[in-house]
SELOVEX-199432 format. One record per residue: x, y, z of N, C-alpha, C in turn; residue number from 1. Coordinates in steps of 0.1 Angstrom, whole numbers, m for minus. Each point is the difference from the previous one (the first is absolute). Layout:
BEGIN
SITE   npx   npy   npz  capx  capy  capz   cpx   cpy   cpz   i
SITE     X     Y     Z     X     Y     Z     X     Y     Z NUM
...
! end
This chain:
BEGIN
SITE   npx   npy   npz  capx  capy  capz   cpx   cpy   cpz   i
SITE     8   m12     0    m8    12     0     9    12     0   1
SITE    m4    10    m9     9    16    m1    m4     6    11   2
SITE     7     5     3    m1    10    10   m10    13    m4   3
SITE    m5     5    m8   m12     8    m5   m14    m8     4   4
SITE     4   m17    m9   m16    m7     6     4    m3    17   5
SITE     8     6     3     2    m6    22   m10    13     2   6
SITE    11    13    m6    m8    15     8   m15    m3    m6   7
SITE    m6    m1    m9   m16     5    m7    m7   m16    14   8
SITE     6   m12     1    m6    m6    14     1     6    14   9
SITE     6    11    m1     8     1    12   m12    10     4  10
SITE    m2    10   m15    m7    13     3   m15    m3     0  11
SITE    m1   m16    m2   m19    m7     1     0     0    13  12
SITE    11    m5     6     1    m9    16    m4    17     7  13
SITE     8     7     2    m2    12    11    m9     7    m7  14
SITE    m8     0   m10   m14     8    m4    m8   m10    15  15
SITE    m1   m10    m1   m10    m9     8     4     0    12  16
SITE    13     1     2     4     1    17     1    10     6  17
SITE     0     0    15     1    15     8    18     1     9  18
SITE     2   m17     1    11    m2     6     9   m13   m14  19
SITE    12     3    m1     8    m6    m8    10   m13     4  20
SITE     7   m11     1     6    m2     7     9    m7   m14  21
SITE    10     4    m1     6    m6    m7     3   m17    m3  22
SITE    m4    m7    10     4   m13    m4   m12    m9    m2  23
SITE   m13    11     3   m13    m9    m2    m1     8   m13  24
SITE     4    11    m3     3     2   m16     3   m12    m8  25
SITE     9     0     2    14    m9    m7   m10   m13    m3  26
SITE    m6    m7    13   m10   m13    m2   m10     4    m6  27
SITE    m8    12    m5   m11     4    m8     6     1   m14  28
SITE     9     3    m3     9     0   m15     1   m14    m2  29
SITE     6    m8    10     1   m13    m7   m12    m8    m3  30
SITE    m7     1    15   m14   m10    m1   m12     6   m14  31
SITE     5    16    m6   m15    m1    m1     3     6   m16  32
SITE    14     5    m2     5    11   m11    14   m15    m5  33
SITE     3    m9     1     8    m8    m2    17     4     1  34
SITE     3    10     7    15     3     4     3   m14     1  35
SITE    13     5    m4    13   m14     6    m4    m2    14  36
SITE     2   m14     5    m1    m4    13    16    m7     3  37
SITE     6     3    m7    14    m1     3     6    10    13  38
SITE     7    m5    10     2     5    18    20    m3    m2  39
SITE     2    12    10    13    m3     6    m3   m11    11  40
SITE    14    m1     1     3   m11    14    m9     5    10  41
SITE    m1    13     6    m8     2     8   m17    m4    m2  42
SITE    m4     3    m9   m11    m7    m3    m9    10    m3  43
SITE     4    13    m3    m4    12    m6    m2    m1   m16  44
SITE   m10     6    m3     1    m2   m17     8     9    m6  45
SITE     4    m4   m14    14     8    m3   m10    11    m2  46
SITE   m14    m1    m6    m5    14    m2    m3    15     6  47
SITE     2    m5    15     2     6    14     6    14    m8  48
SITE    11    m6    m3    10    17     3    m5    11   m15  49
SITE    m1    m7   m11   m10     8    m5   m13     8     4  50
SITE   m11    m7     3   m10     1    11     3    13     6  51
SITE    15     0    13     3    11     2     4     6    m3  52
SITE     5    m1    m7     4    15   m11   m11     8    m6  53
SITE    m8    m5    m8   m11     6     3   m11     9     5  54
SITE    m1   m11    13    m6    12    12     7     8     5  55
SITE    12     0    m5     9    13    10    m3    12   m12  56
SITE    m1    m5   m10    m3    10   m10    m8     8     6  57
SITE   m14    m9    m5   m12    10     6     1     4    13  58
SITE     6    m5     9     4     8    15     6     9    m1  59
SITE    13     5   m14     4    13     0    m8     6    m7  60
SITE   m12    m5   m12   m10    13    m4    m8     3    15  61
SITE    m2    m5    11   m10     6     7   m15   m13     0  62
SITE    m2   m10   m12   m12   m11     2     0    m5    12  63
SITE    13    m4     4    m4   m10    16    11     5     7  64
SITE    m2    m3    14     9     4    10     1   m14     4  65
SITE    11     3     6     7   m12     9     1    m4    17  66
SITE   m11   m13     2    m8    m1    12    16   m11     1  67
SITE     6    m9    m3     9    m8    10    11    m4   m11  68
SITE    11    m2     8    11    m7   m13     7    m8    11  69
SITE     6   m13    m2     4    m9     6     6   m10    m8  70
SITE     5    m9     7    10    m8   m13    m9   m12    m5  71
SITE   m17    m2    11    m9   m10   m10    m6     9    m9  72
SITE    m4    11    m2    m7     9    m8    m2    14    m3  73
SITE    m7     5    m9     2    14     4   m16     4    m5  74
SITE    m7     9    10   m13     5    m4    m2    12     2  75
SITE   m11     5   m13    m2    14     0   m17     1    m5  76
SITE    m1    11     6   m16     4     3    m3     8   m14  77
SITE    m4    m5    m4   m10    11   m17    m2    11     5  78
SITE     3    10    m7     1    11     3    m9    10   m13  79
SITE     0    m3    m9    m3     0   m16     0    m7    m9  80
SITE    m9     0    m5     2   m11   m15     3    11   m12  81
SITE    m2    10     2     2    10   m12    16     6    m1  82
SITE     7    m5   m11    15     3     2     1    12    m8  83
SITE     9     5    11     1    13    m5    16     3    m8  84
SITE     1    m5   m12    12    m1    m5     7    17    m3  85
SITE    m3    12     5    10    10    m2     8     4    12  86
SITE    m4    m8    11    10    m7     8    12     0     0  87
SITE    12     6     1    15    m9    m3     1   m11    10  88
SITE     3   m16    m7     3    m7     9    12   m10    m9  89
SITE     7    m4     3    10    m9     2    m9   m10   m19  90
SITE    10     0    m8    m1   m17    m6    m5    m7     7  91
SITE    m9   m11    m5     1   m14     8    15   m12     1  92
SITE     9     5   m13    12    m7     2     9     5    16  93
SITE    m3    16     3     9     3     7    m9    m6    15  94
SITE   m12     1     1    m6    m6     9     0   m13     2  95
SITE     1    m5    m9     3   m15     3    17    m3     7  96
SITE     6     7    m4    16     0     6     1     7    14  97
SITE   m11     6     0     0     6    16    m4   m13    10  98
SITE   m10    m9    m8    m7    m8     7     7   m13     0  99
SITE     7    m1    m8    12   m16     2    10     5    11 100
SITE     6    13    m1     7     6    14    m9    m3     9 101
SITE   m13     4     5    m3    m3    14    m5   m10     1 102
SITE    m7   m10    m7     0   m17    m3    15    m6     6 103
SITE    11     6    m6     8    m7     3     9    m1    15 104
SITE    m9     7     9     1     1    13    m9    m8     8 105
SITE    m8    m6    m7    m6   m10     8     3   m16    m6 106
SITE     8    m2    m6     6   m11    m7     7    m6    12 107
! end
């Protein structure tokens, strides 16, 4: 699955939710949108760290705020479904490299 068909699931999932959690994400992409179910040793899906990258996006437009981060998960509260792209925020490539840095402290 491309990461454009992950975000356009991603942006179905938090139209319908009020709270986000990324790893019951990750199991709504696989069980229901066919993501890889391919997992690290830990037993996290590899699609996880995409996933987050992601939602940090829309956490730097202002859509969701961030209710907990921990090394089982990370959740954020919907805030908006309407993206406000004149925003400056980060690439998603450079966001994703922010997010393998702090991933990689819970490793």
């Amino acid at each position: 699955m491309e990461n454009k068909n992950l975000q356009v699931y991603i942006d179905q999932y938090i139209e319908a939710h009020k709270d986000v959690s990324a790893m019951e994400l990750c199991t709504y992409l696989i069980e229901q949108n066919g993501a890889s179910t391919k997992q690290y040793s830990t037993g996290r899906p590899k699609i996880y760290i995409d996933v987050v990258a992601y939602l940090e996006l829309l956490l730097k437009r202002g859509n969701l705020s961030e209710v907990k981060r921990n090394r089982q998960d990370c959740i954020y509260q919907v805030e908006s479904v309407q993206i406000d792209s004149s925003k400056p925020v980060d690439t998603i490539e450079e966001v994703e490299q922010e997010v393998d840095l702090q991933l990689s402290f819970f490793s």
